[in-house]
LOFI-800766 format. One record per residue (C-alpha): y negated, x, z negated; residue in one letter. Coordinates in steps of 0.25 Angstrom, whole numbers, padded with zeros to 4 digits, always signed. Layout:
BEGIN
YXZa
...
// end
This chain:
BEGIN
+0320+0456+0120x
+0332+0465+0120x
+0346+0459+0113x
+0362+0462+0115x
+0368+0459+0126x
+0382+0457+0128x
+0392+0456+0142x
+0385+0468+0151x
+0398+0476+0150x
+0412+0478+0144x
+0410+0491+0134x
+0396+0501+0133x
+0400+0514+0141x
+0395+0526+0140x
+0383+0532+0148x
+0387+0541+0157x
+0378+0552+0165x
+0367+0555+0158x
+0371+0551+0143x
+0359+0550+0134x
+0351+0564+0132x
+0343+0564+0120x
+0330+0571+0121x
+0323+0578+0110x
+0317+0572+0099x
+0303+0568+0100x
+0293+0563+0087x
+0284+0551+0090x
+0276+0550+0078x
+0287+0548+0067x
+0295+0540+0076x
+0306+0549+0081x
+0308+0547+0098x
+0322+0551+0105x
+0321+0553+0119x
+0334+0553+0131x
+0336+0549+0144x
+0349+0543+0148x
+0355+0535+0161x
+0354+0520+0160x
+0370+0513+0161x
+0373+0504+0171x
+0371+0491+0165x
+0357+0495+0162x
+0359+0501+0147x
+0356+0512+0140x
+0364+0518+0129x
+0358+0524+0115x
+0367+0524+0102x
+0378+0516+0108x
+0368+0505+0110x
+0366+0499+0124x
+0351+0496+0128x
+0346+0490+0141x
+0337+0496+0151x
+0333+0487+0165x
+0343+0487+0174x
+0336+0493+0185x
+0338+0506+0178x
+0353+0506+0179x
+0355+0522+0181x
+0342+0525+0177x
+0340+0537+0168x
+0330+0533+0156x
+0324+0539+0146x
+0326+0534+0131x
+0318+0534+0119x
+0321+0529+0105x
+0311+0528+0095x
+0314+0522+0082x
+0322+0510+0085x
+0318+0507+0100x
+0325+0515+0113x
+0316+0514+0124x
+0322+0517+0139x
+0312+0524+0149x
+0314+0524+0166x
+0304+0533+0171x
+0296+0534+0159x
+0295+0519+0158x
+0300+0511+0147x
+0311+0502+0153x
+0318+0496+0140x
+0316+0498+0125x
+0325+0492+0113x
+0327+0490+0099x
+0339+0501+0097x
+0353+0494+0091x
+0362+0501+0082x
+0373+0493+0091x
+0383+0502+0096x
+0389+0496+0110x
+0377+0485+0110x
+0369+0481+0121x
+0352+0479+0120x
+0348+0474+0133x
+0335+0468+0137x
+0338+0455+0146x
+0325+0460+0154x
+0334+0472+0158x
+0347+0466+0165x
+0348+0462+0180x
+0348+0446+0182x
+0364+0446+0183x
+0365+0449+0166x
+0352+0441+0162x
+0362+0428+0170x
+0372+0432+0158x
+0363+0431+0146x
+0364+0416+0148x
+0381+0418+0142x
+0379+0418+0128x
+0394+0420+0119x
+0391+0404+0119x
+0391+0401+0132x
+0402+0409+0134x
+0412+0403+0126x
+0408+0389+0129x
+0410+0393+0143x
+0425+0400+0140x
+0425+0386+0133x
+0424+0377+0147x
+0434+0384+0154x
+0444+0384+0144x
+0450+0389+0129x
+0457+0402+0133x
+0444+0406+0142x
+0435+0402+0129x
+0444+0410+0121x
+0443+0422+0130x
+0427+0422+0131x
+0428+0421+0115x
+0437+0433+0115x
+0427+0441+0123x
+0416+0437+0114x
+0422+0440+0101x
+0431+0453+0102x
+0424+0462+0111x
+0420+0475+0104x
+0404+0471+0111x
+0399+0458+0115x
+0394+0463+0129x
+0409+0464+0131x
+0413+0451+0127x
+0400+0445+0137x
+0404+0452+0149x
+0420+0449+0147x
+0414+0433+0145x
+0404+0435+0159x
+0417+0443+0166x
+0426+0428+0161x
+0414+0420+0167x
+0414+0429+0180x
+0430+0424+0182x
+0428+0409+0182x
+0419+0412+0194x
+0430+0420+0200x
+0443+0411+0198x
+0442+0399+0190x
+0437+0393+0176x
+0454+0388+0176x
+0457+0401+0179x
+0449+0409+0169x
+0456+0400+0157x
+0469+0402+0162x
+0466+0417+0164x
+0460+0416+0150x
+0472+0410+0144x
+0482+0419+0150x
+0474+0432+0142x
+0472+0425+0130x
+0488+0425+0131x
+0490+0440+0132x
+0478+0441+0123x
+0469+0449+0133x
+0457+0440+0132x
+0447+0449+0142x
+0441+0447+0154x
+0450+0459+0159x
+0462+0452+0156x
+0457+0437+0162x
+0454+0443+0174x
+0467+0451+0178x
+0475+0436+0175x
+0465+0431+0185x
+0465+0441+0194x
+0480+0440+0192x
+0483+0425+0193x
+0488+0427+0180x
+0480+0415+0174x
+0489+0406+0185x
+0503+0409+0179x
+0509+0402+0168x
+0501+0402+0154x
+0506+0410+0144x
+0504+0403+0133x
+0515+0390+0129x
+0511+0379+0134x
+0508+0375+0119x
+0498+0385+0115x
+0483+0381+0114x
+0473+0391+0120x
+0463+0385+0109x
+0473+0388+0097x
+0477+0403+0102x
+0463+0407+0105x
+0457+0401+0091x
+0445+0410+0091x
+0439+0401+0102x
+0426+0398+0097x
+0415+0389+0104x
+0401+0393+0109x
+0395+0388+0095x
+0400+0400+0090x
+0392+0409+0098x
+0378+0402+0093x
// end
């Protein structure tokens, strides 16, 4: 069963080398047929109408062959069907078969948005806050996922204290991203005095804190 994924990467680039090549037009029948080979991308998707569609992952690099008929593409290797999906009108989407991902992103399909913010949730308010942000304000899901997974990666590298300060510190200077955590860590930014008064409530400034119930 094939369905959106979000978190592989930060924005859908272009394919590059050899861009799609249409083929001429061929009749099946009354069922009209378009044929083109193209270059799998490196995170194992294939581009058709601003739509992004997996392919096994073995096949990074691969050149395919790609036929659409009706409302199903179908990706050949070799003049073997390798992937086939219900076509989405989804400009910057993602349809990706779980079948078709190495071991390392099926272990992330566990991190739903709600476990997400009920983990920001233990280390803190400003870290809750800043998985929130990610979640609700980035122009693509996937984007959001990977910047939440990117938060996750740095309590494993400095420290759940760490990441909160960190966390407040950019919800200061309003830069809530990954990009901006990690510089103050990489910095030792989140070690030197808080920016905000000594008064001010992380709960209060960051209102649109919402909790995992949200999500369901």
């Amino acid at each position: 069963m094939a369905f959106i994924f979000c978190g592989l990467r930060s924005s859908p680039p272009p394919i590059h080398g050899l861009a799609a090549q249409r083929r001429p037009q061929k009749s099946l029948g009354h069922t009209k047929c378009f044929l083109w080979s193209t270059t799998e991308h490196i995170d194992y998707h294939v581009e058709f109408e601003g739509h992004y569609y997996s392919v096994p992952h073995r096949l990074v690099g691969t050149r395919l062959d790609l036929r659409v008929t009706g409302n199903l593409l179908e990706c050949f290797a070799s003049n073997q069907c390798v992937a086939s999906h219900a076509l989405s009108p989804v400009r910057g989407a993602f349809t990706t078969t779980a079948e078709h991902m190495p071991a390392s992103h099926r272990a992330h399909l566990e991190w739903t948005p709600a476990k997400l913010i009920a983990w920001g949730q233990r280390i803190g308010v400003s870290t809750a806050a800043v998985v929130t942000w990610q979640l609700e304000h980035r122009p693509h899901p996937e984007q959001g996922y990977r910047a939440c997974l990117g938060l996750l990666a740095l309590v494993r590298r400095y420290s759940a204290e760490r990441l909160e300060d960190a966390c407040a510190r950019a919800l200061a200077i309003r830069a809530p991203h990954l990009r901006s955590v990690t510089n103050i860590l990489k910095c030792g930014l989140d070690r030197q005095p808080s920016l905000l008064p000594a008064t001010s409530s992380p709960a209060i400034e960051h209102e649109n804190v919402r909790g995992p119930d949200y999500y369901h």
